[in-house]
mmCIF file of the N, C-alpha and C atoms, coordinates in Angstrom:
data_MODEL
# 
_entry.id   MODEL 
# 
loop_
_atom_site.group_PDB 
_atom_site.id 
_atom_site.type_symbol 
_atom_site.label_atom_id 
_atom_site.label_alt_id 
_atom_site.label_comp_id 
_atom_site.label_asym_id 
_atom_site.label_entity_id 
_atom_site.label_seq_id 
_atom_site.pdbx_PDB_ins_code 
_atom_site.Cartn_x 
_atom_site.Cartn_y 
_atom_site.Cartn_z 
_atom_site.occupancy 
_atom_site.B_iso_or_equiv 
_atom_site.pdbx_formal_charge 
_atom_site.auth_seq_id 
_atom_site.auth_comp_id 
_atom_site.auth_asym_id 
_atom_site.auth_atom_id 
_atom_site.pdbx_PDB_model_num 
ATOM 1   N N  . UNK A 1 1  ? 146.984 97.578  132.187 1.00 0.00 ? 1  UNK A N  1 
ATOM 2   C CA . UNK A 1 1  ? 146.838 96.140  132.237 1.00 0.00 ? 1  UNK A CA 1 
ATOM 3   C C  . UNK A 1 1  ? 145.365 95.796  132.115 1.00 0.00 ? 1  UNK A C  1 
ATOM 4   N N  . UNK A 1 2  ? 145.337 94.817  131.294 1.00 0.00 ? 2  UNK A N  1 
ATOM 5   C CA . UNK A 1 2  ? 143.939 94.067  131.380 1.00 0.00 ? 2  UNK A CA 1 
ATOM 6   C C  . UNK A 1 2  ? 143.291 93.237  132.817 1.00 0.00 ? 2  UNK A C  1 
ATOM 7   N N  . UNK A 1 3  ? 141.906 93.379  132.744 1.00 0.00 ? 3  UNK A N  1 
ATOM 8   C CA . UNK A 1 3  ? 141.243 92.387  134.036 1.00 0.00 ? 3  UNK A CA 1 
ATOM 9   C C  . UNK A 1 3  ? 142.330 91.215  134.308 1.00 0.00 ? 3  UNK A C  1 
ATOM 10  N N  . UNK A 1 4  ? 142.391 90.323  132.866 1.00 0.00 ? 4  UNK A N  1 
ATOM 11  C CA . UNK A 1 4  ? 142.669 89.453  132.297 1.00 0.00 ? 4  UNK A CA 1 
ATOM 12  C C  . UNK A 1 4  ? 144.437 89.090  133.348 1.00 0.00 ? 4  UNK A C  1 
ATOM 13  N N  . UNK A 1 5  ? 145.723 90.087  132.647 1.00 0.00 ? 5  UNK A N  1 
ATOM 14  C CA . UNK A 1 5  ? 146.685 90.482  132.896 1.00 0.00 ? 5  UNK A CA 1 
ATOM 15  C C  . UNK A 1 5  ? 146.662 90.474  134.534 1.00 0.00 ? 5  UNK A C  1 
ATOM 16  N N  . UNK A 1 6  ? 146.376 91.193  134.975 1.00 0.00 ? 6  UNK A N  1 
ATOM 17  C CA . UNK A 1 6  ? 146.053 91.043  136.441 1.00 0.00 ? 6  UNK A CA 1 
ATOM 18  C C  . UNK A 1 6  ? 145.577 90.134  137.141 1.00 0.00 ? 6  UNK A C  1 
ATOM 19  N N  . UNK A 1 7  ? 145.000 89.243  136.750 1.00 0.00 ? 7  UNK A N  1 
ATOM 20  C CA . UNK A 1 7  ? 144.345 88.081  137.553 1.00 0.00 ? 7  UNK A CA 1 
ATOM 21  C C  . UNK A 1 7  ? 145.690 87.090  137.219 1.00 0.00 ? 7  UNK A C  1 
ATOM 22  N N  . UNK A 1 8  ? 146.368 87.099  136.095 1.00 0.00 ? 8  UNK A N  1 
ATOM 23  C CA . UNK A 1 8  ? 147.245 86.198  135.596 1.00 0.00 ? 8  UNK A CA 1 
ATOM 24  C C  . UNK A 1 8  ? 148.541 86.262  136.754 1.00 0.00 ? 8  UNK A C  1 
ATOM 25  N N  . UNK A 1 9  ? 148.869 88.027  136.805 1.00 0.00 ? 9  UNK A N  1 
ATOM 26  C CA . UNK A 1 9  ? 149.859 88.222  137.516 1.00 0.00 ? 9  UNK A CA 1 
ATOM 27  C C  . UNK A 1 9  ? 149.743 88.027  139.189 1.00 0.00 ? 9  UNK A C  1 
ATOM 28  N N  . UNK A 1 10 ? 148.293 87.982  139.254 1.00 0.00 ? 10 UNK A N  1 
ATOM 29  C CA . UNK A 1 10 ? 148.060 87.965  141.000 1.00 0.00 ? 10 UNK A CA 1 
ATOM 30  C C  . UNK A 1 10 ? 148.522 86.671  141.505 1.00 0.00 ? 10 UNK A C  1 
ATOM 31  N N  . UNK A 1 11 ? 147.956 85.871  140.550 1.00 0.00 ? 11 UNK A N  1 
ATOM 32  C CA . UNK A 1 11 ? 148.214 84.163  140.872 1.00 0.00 ? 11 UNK A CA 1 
ATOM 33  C C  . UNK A 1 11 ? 149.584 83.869  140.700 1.00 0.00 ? 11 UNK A C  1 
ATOM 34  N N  . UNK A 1 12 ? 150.070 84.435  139.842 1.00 0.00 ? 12 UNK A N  1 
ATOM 35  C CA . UNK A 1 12 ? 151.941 83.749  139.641 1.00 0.00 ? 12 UNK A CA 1 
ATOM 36  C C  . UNK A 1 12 ? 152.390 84.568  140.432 1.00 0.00 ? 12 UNK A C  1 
ATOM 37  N N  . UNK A 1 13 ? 151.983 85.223  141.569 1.00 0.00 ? 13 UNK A N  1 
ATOM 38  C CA . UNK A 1 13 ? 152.766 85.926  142.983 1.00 0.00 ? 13 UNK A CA 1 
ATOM 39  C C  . UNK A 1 13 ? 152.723 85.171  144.187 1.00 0.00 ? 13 UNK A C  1 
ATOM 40  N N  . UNK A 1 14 ? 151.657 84.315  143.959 1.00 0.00 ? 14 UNK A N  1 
ATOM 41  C CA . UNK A 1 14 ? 151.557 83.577  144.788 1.00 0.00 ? 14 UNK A CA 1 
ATOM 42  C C  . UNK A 1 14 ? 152.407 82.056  144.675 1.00 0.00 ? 14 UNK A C  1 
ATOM 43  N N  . UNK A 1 15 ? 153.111 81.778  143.286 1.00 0.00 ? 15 UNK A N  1 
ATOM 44  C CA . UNK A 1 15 ? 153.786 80.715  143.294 1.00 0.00 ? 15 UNK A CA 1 
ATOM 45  C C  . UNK A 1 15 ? 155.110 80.920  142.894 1.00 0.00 ? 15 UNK A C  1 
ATOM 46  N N  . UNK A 1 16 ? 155.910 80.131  143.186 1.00 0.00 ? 16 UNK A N  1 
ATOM 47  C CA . UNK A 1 16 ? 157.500 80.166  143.016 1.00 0.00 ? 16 UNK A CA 1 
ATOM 48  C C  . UNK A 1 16 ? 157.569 79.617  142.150 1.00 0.00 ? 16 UNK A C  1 
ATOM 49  N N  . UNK A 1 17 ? 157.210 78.432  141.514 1.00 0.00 ? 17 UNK A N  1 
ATOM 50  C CA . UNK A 1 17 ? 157.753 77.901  140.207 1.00 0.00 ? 17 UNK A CA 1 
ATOM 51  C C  . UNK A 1 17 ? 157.662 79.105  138.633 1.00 0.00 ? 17 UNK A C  1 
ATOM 52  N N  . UNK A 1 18 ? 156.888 80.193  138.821 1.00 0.00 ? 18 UNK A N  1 
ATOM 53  C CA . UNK A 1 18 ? 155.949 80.627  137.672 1.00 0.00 ? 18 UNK A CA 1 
ATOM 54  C C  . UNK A 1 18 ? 156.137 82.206  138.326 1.00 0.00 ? 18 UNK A C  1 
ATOM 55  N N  . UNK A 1 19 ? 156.888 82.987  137.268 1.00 0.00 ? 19 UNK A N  1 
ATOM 56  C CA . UNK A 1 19 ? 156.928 84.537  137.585 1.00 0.00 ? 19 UNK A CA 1 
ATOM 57  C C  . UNK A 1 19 ? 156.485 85.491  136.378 1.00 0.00 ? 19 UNK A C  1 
ATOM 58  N N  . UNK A 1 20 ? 155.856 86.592  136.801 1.00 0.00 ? 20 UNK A N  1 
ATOM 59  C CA . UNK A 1 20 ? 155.560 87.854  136.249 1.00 0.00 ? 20 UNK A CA 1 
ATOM 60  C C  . UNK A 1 20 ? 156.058 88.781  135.611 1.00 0.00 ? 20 UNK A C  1 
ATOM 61  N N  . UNK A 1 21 ? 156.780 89.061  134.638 1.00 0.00 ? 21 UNK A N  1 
ATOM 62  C CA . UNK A 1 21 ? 157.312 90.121  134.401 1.00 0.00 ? 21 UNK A CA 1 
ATOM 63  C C  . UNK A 1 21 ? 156.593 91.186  133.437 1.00 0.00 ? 21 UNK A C  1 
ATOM 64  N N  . UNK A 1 22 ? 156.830 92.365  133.353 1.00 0.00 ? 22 UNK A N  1 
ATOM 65  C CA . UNK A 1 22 ? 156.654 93.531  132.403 1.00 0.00 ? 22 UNK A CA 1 
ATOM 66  C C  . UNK A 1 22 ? 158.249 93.667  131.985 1.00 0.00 ? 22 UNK A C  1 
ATOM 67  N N  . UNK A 1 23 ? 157.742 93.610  130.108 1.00 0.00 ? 23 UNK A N  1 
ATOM 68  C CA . UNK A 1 23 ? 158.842 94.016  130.052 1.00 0.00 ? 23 UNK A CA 1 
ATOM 69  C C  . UNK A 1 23 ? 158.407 95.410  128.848 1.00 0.00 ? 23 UNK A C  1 
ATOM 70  N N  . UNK A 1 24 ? 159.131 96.736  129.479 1.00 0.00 ? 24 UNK A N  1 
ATOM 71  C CA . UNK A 1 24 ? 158.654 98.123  128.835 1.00 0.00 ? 24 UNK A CA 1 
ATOM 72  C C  . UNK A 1 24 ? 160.299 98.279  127.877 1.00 0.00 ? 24 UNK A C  1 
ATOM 73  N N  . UNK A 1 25 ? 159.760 98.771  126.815 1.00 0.00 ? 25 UNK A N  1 
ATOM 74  C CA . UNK A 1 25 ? 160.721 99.306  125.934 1.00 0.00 ? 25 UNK A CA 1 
ATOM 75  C C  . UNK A 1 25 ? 160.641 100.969 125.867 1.00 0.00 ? 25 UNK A C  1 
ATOM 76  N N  . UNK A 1 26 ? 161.231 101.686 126.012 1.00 0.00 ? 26 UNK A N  1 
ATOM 77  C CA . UNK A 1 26 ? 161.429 103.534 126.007 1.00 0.00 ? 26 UNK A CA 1 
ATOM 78  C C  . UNK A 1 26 ? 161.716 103.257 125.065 1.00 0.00 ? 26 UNK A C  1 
ATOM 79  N N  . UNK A 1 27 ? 161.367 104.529 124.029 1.00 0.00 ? 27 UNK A N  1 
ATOM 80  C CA . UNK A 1 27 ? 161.561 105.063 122.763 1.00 0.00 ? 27 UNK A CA 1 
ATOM 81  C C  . UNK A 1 27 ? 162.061 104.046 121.571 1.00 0.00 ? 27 UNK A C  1 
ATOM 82  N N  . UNK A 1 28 ? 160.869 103.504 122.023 1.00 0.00 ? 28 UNK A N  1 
ATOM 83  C CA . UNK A 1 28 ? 160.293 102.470 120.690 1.00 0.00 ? 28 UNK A CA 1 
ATOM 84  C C  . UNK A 1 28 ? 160.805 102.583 119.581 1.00 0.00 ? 28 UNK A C  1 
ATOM 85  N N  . UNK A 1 29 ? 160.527 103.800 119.213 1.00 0.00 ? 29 UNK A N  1 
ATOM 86  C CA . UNK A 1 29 ? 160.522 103.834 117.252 1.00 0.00 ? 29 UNK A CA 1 
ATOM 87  C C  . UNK A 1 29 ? 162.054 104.985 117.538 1.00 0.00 ? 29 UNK A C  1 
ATOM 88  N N  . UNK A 1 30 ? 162.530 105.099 118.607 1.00 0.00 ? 30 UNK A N  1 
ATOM 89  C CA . UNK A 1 30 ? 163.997 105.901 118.032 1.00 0.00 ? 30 UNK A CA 1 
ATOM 90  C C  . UNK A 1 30 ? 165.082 104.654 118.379 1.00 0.00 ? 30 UNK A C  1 
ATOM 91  N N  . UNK A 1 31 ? 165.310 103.426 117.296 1.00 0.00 ? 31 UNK A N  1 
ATOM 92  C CA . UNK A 1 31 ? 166.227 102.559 117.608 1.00 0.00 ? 31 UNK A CA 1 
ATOM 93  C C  . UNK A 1 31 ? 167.626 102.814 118.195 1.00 0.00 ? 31 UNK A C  1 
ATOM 94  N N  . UNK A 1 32 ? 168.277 103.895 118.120 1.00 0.00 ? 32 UNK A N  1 
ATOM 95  C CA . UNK A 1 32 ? 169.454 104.355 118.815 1.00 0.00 ? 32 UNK A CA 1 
ATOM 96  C C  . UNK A 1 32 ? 169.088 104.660 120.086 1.00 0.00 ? 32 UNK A C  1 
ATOM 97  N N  . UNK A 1 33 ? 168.118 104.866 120.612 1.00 0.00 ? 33 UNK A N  1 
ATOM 98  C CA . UNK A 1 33 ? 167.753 105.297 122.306 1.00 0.00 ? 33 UNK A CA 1 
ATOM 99  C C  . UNK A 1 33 ? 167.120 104.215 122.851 1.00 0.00 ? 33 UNK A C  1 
ATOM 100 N N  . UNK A 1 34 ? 166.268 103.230 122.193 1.00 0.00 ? 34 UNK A N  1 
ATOM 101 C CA . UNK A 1 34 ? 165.543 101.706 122.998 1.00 0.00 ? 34 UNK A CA 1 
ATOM 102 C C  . UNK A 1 34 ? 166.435 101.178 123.661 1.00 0.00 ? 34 UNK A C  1 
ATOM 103 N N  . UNK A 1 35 ? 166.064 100.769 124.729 1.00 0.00 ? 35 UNK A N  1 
ATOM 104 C CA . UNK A 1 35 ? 166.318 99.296  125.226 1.00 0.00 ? 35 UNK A CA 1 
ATOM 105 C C  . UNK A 1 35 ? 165.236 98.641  126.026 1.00 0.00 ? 35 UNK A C  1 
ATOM 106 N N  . UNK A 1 36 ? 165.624 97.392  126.785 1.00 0.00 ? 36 UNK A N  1 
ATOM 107 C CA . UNK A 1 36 ? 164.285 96.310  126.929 1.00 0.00 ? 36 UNK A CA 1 
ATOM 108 C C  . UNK A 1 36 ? 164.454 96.399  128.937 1.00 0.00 ? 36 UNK A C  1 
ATOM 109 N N  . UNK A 1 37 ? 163.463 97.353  129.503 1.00 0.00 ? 37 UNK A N  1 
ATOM 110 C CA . UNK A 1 37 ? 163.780 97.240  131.169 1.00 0.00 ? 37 UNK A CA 1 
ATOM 111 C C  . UNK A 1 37 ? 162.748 96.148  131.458 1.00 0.00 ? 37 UNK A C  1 
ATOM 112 N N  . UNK A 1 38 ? 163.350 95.498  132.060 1.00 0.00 ? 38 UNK A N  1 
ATOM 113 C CA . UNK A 1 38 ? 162.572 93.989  132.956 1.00 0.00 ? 38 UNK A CA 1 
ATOM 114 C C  . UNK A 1 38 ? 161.904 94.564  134.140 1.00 0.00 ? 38 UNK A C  1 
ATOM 115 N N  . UNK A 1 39 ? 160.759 94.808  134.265 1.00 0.00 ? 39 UNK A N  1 
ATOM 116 C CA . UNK A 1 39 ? 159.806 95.182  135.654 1.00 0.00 ? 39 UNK A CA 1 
ATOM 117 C C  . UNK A 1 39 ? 159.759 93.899  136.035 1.00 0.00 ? 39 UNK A C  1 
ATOM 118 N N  . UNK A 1 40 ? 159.200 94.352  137.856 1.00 0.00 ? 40 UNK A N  1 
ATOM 119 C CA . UNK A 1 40 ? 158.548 93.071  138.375 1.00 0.00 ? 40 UNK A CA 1 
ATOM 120 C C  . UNK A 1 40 ? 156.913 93.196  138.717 1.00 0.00 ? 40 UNK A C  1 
ATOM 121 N N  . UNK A 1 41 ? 156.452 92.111  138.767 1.00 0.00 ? 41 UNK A N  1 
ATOM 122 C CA . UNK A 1 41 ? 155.671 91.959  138.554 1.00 0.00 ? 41 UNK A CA 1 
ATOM 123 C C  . UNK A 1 41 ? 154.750 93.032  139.574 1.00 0.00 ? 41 UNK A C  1 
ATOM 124 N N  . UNK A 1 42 ? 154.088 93.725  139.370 1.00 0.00 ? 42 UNK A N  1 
ATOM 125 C CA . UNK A 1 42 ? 153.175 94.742  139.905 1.00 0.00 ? 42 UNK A CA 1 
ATOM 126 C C  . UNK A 1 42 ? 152.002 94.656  140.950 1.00 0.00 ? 42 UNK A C  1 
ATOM 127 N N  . UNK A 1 43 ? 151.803 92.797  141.251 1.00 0.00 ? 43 UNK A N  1 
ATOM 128 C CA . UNK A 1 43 ? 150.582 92.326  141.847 1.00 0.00 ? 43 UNK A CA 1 
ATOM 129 C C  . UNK A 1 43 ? 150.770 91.611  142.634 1.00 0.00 ? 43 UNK A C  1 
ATOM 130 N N  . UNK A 1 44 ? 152.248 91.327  142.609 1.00 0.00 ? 44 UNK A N  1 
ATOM 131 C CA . UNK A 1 44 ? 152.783 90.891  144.014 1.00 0.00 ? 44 UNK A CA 1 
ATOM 132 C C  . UNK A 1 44 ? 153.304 91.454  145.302 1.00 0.00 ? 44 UNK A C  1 
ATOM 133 N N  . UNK A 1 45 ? 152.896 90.950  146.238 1.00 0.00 ? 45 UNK A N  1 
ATOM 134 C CA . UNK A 1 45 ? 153.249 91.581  147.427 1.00 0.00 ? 45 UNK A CA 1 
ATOM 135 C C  . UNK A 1 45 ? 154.681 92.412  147.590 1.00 0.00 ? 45 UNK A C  1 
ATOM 136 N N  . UNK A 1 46 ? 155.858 91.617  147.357 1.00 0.00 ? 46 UNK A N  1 
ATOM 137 C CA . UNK A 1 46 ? 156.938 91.844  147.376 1.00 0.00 ? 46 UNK A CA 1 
ATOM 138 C C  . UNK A 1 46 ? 157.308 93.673  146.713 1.00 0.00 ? 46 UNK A C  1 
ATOM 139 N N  . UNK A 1 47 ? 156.522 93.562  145.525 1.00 0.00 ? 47 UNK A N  1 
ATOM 140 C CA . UNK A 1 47 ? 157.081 94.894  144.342 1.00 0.00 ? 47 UNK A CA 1 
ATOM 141 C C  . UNK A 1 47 ? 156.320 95.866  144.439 1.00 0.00 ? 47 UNK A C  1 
ATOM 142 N N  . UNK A 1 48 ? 154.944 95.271  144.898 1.00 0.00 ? 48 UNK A N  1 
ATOM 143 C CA . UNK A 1 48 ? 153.461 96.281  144.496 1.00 0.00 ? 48 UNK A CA 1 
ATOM 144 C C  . UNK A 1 48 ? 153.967 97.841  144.529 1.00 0.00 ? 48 UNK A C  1 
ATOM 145 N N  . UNK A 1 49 ? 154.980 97.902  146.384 1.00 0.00 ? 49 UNK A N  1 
ATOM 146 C CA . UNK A 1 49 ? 155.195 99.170  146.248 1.00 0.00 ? 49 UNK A CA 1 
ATOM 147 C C  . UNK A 1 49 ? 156.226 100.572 145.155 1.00 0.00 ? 49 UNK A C  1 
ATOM 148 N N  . UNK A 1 50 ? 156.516 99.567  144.441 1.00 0.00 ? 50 UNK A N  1 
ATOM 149 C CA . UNK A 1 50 ? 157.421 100.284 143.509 1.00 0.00 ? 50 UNK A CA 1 
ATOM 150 C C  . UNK A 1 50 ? 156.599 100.814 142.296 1.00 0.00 ? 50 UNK A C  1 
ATOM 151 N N  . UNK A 1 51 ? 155.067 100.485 142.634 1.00 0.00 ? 51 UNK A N  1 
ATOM 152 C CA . UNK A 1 51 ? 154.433 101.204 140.757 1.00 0.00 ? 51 UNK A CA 1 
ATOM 153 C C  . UNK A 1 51 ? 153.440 101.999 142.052 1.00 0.00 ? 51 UNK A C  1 
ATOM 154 N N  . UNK A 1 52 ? 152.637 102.920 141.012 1.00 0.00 ? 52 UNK A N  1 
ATOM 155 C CA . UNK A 1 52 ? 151.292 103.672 141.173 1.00 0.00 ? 52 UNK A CA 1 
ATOM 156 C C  . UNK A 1 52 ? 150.230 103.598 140.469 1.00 0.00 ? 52 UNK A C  1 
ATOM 157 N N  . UNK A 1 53 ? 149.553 103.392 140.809 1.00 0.00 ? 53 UNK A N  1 
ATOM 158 C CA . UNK A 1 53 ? 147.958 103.254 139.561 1.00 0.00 ? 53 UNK A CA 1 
ATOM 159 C C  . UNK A 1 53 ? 147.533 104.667 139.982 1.00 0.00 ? 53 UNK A C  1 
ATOM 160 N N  . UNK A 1 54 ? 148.134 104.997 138.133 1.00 0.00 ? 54 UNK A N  1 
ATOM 161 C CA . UNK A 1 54 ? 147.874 106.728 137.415 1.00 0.00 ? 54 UNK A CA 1 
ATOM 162 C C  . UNK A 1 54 ? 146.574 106.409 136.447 1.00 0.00 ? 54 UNK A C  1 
ATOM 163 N N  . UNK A 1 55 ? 145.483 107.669 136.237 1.00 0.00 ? 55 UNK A N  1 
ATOM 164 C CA . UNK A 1 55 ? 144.684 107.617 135.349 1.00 0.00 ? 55 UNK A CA 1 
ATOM 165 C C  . UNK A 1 55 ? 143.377 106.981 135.736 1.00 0.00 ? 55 UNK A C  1 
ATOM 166 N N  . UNK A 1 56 ? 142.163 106.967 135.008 1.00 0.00 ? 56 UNK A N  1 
ATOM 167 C CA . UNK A 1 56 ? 141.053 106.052 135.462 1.00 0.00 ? 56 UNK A CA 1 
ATOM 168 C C  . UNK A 1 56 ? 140.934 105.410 133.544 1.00 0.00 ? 56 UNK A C  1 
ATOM 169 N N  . UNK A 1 57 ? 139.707 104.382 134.009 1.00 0.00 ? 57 UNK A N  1 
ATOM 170 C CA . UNK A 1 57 ? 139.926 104.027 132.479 1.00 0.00 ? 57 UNK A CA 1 
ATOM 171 C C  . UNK A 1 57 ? 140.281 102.264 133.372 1.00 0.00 ? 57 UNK A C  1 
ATOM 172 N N  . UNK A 1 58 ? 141.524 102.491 131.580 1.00 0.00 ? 58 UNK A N  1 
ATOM 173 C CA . UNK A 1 58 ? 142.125 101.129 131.879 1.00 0.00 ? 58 UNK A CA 1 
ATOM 174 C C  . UNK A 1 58 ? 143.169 101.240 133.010 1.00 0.00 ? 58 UNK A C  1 
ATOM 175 N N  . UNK A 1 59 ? 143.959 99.815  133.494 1.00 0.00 ? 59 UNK A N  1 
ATOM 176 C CA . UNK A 1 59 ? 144.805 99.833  134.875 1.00 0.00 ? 59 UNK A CA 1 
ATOM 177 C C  . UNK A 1 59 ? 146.561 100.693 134.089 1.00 0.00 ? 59 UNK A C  1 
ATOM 178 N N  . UNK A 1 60 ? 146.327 101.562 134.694 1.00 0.00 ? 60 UNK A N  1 
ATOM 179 C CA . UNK A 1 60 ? 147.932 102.411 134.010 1.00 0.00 ? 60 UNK A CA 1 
ATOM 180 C C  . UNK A 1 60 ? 148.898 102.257 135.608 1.00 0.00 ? 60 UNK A C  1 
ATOM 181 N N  . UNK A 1 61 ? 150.309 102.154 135.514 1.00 0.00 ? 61 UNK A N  1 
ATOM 182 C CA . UNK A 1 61 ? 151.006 101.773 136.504 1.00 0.00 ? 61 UNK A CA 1 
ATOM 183 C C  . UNK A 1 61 ? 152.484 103.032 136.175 1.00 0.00 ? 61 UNK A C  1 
ATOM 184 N N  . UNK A 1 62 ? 152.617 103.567 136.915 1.00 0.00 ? 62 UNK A N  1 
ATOM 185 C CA . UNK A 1 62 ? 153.615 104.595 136.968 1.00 0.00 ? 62 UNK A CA 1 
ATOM 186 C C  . UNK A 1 62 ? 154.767 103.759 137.910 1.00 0.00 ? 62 UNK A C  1 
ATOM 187 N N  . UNK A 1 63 ? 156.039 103.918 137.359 1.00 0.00 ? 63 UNK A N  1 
ATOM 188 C CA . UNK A 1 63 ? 157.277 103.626 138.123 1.00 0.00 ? 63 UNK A CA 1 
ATOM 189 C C  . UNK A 1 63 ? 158.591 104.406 137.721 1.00 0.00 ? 63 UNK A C  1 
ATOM 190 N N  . UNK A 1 64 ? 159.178 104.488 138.710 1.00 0.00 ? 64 UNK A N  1 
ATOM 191 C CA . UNK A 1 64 ? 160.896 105.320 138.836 1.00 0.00 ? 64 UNK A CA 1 
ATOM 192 C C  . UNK A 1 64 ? 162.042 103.942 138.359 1.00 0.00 ? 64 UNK A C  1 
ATOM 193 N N  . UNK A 1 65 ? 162.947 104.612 137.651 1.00 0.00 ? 65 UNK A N  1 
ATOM 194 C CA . UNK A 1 65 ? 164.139 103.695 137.723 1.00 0.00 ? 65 UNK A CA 1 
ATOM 195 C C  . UNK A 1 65 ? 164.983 104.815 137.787 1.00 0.00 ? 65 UNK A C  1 
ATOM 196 N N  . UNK A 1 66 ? 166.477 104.503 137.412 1.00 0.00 ? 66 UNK A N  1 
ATOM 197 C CA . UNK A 1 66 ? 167.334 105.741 137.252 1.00 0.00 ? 66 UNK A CA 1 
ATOM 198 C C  . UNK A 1 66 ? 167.539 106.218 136.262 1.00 0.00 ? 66 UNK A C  1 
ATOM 199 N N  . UNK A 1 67 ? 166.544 106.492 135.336 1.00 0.00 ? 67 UNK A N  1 
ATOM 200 C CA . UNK A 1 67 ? 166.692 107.216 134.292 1.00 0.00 ? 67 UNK A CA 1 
ATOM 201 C C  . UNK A 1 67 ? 165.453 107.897 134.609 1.00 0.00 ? 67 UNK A C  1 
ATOM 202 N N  . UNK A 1 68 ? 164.692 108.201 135.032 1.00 0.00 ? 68 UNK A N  1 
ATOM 203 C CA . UNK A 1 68 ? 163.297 109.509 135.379 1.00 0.00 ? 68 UNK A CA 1 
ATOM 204 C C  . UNK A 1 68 ? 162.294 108.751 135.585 1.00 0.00 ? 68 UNK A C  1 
ATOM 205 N N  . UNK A 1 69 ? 161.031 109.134 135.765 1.00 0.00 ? 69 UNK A N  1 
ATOM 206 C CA . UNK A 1 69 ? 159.773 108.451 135.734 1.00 0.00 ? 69 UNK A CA 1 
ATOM 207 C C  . UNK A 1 69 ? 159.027 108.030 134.169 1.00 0.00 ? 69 UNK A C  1 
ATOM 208 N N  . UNK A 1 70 ? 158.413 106.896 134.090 1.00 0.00 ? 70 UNK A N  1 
ATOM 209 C CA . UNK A 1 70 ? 157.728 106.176 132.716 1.00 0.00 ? 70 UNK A CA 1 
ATOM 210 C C  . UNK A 1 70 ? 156.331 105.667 133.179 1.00 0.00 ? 70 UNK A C  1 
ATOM 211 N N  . UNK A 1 71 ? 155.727 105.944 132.004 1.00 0.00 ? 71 UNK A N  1 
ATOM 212 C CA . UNK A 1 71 ? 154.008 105.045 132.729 1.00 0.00 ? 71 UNK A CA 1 
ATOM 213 C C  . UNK A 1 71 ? 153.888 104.079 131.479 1.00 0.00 ? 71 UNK A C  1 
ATOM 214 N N  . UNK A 1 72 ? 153.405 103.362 132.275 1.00 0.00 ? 72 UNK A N  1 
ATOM 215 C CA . UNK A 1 72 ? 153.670 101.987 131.603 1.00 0.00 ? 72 UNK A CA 1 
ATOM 216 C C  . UNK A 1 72 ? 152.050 101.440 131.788 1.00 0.00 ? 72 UNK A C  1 
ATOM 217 N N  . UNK A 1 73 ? 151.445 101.070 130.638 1.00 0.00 ? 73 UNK A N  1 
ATOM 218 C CA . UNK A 1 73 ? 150.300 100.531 130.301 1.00 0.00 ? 73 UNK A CA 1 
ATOM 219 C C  . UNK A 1 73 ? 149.543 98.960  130.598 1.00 0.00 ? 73 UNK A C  1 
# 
C-alpha cells in the first residue's frame, strides 16, 4: 500500500458512512482459477488483526483465508 492508500484507509475506519476495501484477485492471468476476494480494510481497528506487514520497502500485508496464505501488495 501506498503512504497515500493508508492515510485514505485510516480515515474511512473511522467513519460509518464510507468503507475500505481490498479487493485481491489470485491467479490473475490463469482465467479458469481467478476469482475477486473482498478484504477488509487493513487500518481499521476492527480487522487490523487479520493481515501482517511482511517485507521492508513498500507496505506489503500478508493474510489467511481458507484457501492458504496470499500477500497482497
Amino acid at each position: 500500500m501506498t503512504p497515500n492508500e493508508m492515510r485514505i484507509a485510516a480515515s474511512t475506519s473511522k467513519r460509518s458512512r464510507r468503507q475500505y476495501r481490498i479487493l485481491y484477485i489470485p491467479y490473475v492471468f490463469s482465467p479458469d482459477r481467478w476469482c475477486v476476494m473482498v478484504l477488509p480494510n487493513p487500518m481499521d481497528d476492527a480487522t487490523r488483526d487479520r493481515f501482517r506487514h511482511v517485507g521492508q520497502g513498500s507496505v506489503r500485508f500478508r493474510f489467511e483465508h481458507s484457501g492458504g496464505t496470499h500477500k497482497a501488495a
